[in-house]
C-alpha positions in Angstrom: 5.4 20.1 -18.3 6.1 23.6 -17.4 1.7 24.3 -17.9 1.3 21.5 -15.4 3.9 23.3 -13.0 2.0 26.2 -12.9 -1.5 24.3 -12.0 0.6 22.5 -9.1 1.5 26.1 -8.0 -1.8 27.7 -8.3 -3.6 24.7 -6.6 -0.6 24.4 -4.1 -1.3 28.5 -3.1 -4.8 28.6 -3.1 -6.5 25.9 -0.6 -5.0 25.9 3.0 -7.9 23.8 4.5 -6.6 20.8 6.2 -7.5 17.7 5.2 -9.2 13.8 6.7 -6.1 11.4 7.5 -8.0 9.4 4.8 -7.5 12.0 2.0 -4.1 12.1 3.2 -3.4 8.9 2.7 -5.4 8.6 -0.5 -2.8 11.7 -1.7 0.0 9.5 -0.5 -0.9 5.9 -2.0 -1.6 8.0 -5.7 1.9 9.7 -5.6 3.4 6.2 -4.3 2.1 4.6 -7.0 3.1 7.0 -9.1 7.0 6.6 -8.0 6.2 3.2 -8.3 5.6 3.2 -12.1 8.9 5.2 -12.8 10.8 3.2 -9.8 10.0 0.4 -11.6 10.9 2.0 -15.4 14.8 3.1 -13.5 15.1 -0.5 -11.9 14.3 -2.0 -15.7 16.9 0.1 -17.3 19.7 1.4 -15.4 21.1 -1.2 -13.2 21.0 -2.9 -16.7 23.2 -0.4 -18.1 25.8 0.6 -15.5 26.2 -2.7 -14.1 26.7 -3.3 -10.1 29.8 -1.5 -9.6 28.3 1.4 -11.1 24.9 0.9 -8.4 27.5 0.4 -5.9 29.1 3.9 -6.8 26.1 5.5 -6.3 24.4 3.6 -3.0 28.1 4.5 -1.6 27.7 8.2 -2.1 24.2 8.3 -1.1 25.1 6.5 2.2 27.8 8.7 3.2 25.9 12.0 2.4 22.9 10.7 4.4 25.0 9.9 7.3 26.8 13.7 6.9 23.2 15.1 6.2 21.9 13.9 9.8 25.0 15.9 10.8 23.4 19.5 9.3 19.6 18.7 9.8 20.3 18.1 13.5 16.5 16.5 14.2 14.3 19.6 13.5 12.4 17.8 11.2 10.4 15.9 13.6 10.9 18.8 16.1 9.3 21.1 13.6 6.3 18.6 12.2 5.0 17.8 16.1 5.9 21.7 17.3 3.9 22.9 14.0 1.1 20.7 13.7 0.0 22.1 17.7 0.7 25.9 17.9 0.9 27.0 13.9 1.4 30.7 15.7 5.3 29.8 15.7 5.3 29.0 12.2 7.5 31.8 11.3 10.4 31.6 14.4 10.5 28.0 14.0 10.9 27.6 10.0 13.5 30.5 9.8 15.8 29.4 13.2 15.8 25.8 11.6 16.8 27.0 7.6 19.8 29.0 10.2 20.5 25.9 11.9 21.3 24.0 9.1 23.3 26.6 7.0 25.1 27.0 10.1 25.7 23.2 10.1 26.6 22.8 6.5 30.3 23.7 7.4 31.1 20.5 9.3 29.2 18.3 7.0 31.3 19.6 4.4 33.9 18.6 6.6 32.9 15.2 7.6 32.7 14.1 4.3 36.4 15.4 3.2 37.3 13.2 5.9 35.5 10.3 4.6 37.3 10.5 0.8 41.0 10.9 2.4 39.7 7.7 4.3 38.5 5.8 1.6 41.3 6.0 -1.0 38.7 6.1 -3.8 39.2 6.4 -7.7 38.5 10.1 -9.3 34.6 9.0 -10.4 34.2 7.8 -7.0 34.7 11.3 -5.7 33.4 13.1 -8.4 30.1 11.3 -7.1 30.4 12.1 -3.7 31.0 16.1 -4.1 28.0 16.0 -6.6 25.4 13.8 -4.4 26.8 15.8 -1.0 25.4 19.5 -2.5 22.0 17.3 -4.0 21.9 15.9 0.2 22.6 19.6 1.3 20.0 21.7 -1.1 17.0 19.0 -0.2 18.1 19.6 3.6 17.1 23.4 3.2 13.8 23.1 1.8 13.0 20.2 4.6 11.6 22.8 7.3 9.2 23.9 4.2 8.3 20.3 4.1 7.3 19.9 7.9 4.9 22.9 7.5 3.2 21.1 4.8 3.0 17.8 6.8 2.1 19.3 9.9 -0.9 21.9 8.3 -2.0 18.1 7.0 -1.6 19.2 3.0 0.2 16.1 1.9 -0.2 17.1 -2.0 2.8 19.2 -1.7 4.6 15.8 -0.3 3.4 14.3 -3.4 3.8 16.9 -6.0 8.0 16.6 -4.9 7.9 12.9 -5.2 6.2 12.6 -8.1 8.1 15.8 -9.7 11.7 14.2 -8.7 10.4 10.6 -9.6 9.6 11.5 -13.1 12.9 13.8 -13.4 15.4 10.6 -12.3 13.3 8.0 -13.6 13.1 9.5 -17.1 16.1 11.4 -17.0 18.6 8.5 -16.0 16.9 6.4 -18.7 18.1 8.6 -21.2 21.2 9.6 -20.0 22.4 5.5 -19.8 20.4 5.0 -23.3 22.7 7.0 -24.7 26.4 6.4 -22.9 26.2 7.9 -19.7 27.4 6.6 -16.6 27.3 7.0 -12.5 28.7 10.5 -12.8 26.1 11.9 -14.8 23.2 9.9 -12.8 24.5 11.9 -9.9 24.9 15.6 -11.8 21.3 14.6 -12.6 20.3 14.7 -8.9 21.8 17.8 -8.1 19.6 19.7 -11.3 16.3 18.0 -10.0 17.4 18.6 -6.2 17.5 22.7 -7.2 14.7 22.6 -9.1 12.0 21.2 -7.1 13.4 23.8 -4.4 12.9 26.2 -6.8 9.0 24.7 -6.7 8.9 24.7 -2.6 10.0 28.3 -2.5 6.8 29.3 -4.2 4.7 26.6 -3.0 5.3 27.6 0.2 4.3 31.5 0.4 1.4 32.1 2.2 2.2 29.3 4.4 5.7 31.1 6.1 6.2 35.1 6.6 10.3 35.3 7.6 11.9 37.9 9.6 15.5 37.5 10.2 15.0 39.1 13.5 12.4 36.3 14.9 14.7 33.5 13.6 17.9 34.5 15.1 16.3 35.0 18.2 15.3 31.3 18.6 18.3 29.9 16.7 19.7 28.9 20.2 16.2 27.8 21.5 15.8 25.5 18.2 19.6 23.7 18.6 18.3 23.2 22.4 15.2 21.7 21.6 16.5 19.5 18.8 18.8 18.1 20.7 17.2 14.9 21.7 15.8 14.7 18.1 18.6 14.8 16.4 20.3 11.9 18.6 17.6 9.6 17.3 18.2 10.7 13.7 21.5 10.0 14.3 21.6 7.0 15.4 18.7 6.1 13.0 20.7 7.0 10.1 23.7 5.3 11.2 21.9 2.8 11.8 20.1 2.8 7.9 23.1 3.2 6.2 26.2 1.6 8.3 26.2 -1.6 6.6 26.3 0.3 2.4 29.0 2.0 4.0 31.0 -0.8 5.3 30.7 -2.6 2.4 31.9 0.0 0.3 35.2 0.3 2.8 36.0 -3.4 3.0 34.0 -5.3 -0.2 33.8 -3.8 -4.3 31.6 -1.9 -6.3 29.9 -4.7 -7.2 29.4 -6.0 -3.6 27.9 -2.9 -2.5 25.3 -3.2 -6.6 24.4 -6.6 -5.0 23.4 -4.9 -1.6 22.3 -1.7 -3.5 19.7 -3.0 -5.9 18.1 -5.4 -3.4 17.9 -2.2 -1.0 16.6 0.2 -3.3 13.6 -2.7 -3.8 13.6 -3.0 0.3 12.7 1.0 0.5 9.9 0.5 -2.1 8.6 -2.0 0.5 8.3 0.5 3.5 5.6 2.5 1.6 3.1 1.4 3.5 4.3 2.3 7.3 5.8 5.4 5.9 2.8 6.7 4.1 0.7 5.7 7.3 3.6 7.3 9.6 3.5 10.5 7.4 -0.7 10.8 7.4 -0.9 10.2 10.8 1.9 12.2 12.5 0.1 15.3 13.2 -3.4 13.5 14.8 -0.9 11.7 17.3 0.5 14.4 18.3 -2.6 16.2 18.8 -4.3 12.9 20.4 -1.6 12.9 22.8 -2.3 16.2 24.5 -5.6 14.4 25.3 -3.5 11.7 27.2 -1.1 8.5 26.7 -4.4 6.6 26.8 -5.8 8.7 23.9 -2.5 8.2 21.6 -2.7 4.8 22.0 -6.5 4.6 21.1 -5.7 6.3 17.8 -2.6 4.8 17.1 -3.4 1.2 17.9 -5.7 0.2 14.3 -2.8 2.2 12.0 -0.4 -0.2 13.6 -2.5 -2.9 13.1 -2.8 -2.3 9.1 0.6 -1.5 9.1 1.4 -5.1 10.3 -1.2 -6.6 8.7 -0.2 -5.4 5.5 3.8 -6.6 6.1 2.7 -10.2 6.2 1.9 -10.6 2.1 4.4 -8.2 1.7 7.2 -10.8 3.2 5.8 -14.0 1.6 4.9 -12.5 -1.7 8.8 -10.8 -2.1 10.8 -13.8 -1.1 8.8 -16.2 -2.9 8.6 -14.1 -6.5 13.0 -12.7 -5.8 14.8 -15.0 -7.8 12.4 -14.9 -10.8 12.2 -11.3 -10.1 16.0 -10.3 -10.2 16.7 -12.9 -13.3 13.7 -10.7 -15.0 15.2 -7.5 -14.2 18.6 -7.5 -14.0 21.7 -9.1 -15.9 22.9 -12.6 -15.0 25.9 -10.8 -13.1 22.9 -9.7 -10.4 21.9 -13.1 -9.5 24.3 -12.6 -5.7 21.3 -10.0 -5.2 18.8 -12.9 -4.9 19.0 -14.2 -0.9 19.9 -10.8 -0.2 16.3 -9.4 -1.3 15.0 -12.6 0.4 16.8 -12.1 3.8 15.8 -8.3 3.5 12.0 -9.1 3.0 11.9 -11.3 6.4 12.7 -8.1 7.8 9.3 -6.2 6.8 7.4 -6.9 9.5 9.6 -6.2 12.5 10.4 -2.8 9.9 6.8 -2.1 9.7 6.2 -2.1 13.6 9.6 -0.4 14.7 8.8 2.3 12.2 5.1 2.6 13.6 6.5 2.6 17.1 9.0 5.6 16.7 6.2 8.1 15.5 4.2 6.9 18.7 7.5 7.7 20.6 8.0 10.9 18.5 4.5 12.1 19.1 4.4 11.4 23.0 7.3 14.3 23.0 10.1 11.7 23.7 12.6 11.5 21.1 15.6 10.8 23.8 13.7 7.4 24.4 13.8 6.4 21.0 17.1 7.7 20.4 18.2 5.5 23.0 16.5 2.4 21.4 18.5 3.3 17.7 21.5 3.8 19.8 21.5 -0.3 21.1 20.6 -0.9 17.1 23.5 0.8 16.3 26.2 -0.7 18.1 24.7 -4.2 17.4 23.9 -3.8 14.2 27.8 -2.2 14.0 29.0 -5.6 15.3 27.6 -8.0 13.9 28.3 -6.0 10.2 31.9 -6.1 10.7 31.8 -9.9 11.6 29.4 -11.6 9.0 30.7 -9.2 6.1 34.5 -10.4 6.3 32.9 -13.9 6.8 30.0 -14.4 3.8 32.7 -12.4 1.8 35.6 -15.4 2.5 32.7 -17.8 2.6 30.7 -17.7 -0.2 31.8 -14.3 -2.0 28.9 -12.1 -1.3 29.5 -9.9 1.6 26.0 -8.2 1.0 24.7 -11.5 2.5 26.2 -10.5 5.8 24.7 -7.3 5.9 21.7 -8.5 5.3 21.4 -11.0 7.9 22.9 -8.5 10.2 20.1 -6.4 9.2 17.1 -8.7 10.0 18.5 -9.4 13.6 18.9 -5.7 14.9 15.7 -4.7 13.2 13.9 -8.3 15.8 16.0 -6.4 18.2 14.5 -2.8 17.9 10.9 -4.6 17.6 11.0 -5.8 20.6 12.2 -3.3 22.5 10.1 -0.6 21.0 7.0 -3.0 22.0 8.4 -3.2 25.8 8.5 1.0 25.5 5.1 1.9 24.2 2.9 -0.9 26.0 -0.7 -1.7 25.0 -0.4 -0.8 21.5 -1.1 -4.5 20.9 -4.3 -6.3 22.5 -5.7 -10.1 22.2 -7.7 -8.5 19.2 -4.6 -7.5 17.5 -3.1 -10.6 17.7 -6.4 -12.2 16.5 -6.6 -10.4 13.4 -2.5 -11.0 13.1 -2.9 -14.5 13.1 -5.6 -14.1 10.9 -3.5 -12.5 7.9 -0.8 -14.8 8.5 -3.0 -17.2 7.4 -4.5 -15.4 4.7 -0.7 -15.2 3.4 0.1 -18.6 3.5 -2.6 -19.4 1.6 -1.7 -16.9 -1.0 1.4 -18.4 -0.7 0.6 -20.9 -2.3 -1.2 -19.6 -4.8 2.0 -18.0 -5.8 3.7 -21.6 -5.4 1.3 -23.4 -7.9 1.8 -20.9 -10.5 5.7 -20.5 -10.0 5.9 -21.8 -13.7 4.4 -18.5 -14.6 7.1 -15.7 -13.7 6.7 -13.3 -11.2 4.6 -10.9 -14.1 1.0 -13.0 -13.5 2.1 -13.9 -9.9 2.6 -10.3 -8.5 -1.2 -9.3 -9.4 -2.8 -12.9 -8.9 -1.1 -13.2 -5.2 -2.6 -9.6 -4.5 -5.6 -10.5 -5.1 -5.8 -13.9 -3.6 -4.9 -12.3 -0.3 -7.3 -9.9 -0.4 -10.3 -12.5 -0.6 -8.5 -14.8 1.8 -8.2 -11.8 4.2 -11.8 -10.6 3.5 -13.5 -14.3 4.1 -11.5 -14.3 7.5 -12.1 -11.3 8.4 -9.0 -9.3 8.6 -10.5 -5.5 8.1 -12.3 -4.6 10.2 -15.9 -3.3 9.6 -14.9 0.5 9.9 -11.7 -0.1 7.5 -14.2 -2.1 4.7 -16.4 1.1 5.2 -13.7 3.9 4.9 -12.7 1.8 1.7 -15.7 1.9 0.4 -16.1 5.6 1.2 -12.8 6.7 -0.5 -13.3 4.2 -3.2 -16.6 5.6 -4.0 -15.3 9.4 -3.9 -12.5 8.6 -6.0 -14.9 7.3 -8.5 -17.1 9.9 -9.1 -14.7 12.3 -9.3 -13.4 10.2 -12.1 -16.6 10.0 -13.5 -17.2 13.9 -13.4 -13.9 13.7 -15.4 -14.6 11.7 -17.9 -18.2 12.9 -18.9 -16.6 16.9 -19.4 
């Protein structure tokens, strides 16, 4: 482990050259995968083990310490990424007035969250957690302006050398910790040793990249809370907005309410891989094509978007189809509540995929306040119609998760449409074309996965893949330049491979 450290660091302090958006996404997918794999292992085991109230414990705390976190990062993370990846002469001023920002900002966090446990009237493991995850939330939010450089210099690896560091950590560290009689407490004290140690890894990875003087920071601490002002109203509202619901359920359901929400969740956030990676990769090259002109942006953005969405049709069918085999596989019989929870959550990929795609085009185009205002709307609807269908699935049928769920699906339409009304054009006839295209590629793999239901969801996953990708390749759904950038990166990877294997 620790030889394999040092030839992250050495590789991570010796190469500064940027890299294609397609190596950046290549270095994305591998380290997604990679989380995957271990996701996967942690999803196996430890909801098993602790049960949902204990999954509920923990998607609590991490819901409140996001919503205080927004508090203390105040939006310089997108500030930082678009202000970086255009002028990397500021590198130094804008790195060190953010890292003063948010220690300055740590104070009322701290206090926000007190608040929320004199509210909450929770049990003594219940706020054990929620001290323990808020100072794992607080030491990731001081090495996030390290992160921005490395997004907006295009070196992704470092991205993926923190995932894949902290994936293996929890994965294999909460395995054995409920293996042998641990609990919630102890997943959380886990966090907060993997949180300092990867920071530990940015503070080196990073040199060479940042030069600090105290002097140059301080004097554009004010400038930096001026310009992150409208940035940090849409990460407000967009975390608000993310984790509202996990935190009304913990206030007015159980525990195990908020495991049947959590688990379902935690598989919904697996989903977004594919507009986040893209989002991520593409981030800086927006913001760069936009200084050429809206036209421009849209130009570039237009066939990620389209892949984005493309790819959030199987993604839909093949989740809702393959969730109650997949939860009665995984879990214990006491998770089977989760089941039309994942189901309603994985209707809401698509309009997720495109809202997601929308607010980097936003972002890029320099208008944060716009989006902000769009995430606002979500909020208060998706506020409302929480605290009605909660209380009512809850008296209904017993599952308040339900509620939140459906809630969920409607404000994401919501913010869908609306973000398609502010950045215009980013759709064309063609795009609808090749739309309708791979909706028809996934209802055929549809039923593929409907004929071989007998199966389990084991053979289905991997069979339904692939039958989408012929259906979508005899209709046409890449395009020619996509099919040739595959084959280019496909062919790369390979010989490199190759070169490995014949040392």
């Amino acid at each position: 482990m620790a030889a394999g450290l040092s030839t992250l660091t050495a590789e991570a302090t010796t190469s500064k050259k940027p890299r294609s958006v397609a190596q950046n996404l290549l270095v994305l997918v591998t380290s997604q995968l990679t989380t995957w794999v271990l996701a996967a292992a942690w999803t196996v085991v430890v909801p098993r083990s602790i049960g949902p109230g204990g999954v509920g414990r923990l998607a609590a705390a991490w819901a409140a310490a996001e919503m205080m976190g927004v508090v203390v990062s105040l939006g310089t993370y997108n500030l930082l990424v678009r202000r970086l990846a255009t002028d990397s002469n500021e590198t130094s001023r804008l790195v060190g007035s953010a890292l003063l920002l948010r220690v300055a900002l740590s104070a009322p966090g701290l206090l926000l969250m007190f608040v929320y446990i004199r509210v909450g009237h929770f049990d003594r493991d219940q706020v054990a957690i929620l001290w323990i995850v808020t100072g794992t939330t607080l030491c990731l939010l001081l090495i996030e302006p390290f992160q921005a450089v490395f997004q907006a210099r295009e070196r992704m690896e470092y991205l993926a050398y923190t995932a894949i560091v902290t994936r293996v950590g929890v994965a294999g560290g909460a395995i054995a910790l409920v293996l042998v009689g641990f609990g919630p407490v102890a997943l959380a004290a886990l966090g907060l040793f993997l949180a300092v140690f990867v920071a530990s890894l940015t503070a080196v990875w990073i040199r060479g990249f940042v030069k600090f003087d105290l002097r140059i920071a301080l004097a554009g601490f004010t400038e930096m809370a001026r310009e992150s002002w409208n940035y940090w109203a849409f990460s407000l509202f967009f975390t608000l907005y993310l984790w509202i619901d996990t935190v009304l359920l913990s206030l007015m359901t159980s525990p195990a309410v908020v495991g049947w929400y959590g688990v379902p969740t935690r598989i919904w956030g697996a989903l977004m891989f594919a507009p986040v990676i893209v989002s991520t990769a593409i981030l800086p090259r927006l913001s760069q094509a936009h200084r050429e002109g809206p036209d421009r942006l849209i130009e570039v953005a237009r066939p990620f978007v389209e892949a984005v969405l493309i790819i959030s049709l199987p993604v839909t069918v093949g989740v809702a189809i393959v969730a109650g085999p997949m939860i009665h596989l995984l879990y214990r019989p006491d998770y089977a509540p989760a089941i039309p929870v994942l189901i309603i959550l994985a209707l809401s990929a698509p309009p997720s995929y495109l809202s997601i795609m929308l607010s980097q085009l936003v972002t890029a185009s320099g208008r944060p306040g716009t989006w902000a205002k769009v995430m606002a709307a979500a909020v208060v609807v998706n506020l409302l119609l929480n605290l009605v269908l909660i209380p009512l699935m809850q008296s209904r049928i017993g599952n308040g998760a339900v509620g939140a769920a459906i809630a969920l699906l409607a404000t994401e339409i919501m913010v869908s449409a609306i973000g398609l009304a502010v950045v215009r054009g980013v759709l064309k006839s063609g795009s609808v074309t090749r739309l309708l295209r791979a909706a028809l590629a996934s209802l055929g793999m549809a039923c593929v996965l409907w004929a071989i239901r007998g199966y389990g969801p084991l053979p289905q996953i991997p069979i339904g893949l692939g039958s989408f990708i012929v259906l979508a390749l005899l209709l046409r759904v890449p395009t020619a330049a996509e099919v040739s950038i595959g084959r280019g990166v496909l062919s790369s990877r390979l010989t490199e491979w190759r070169g490995l294997l014949s040392r």
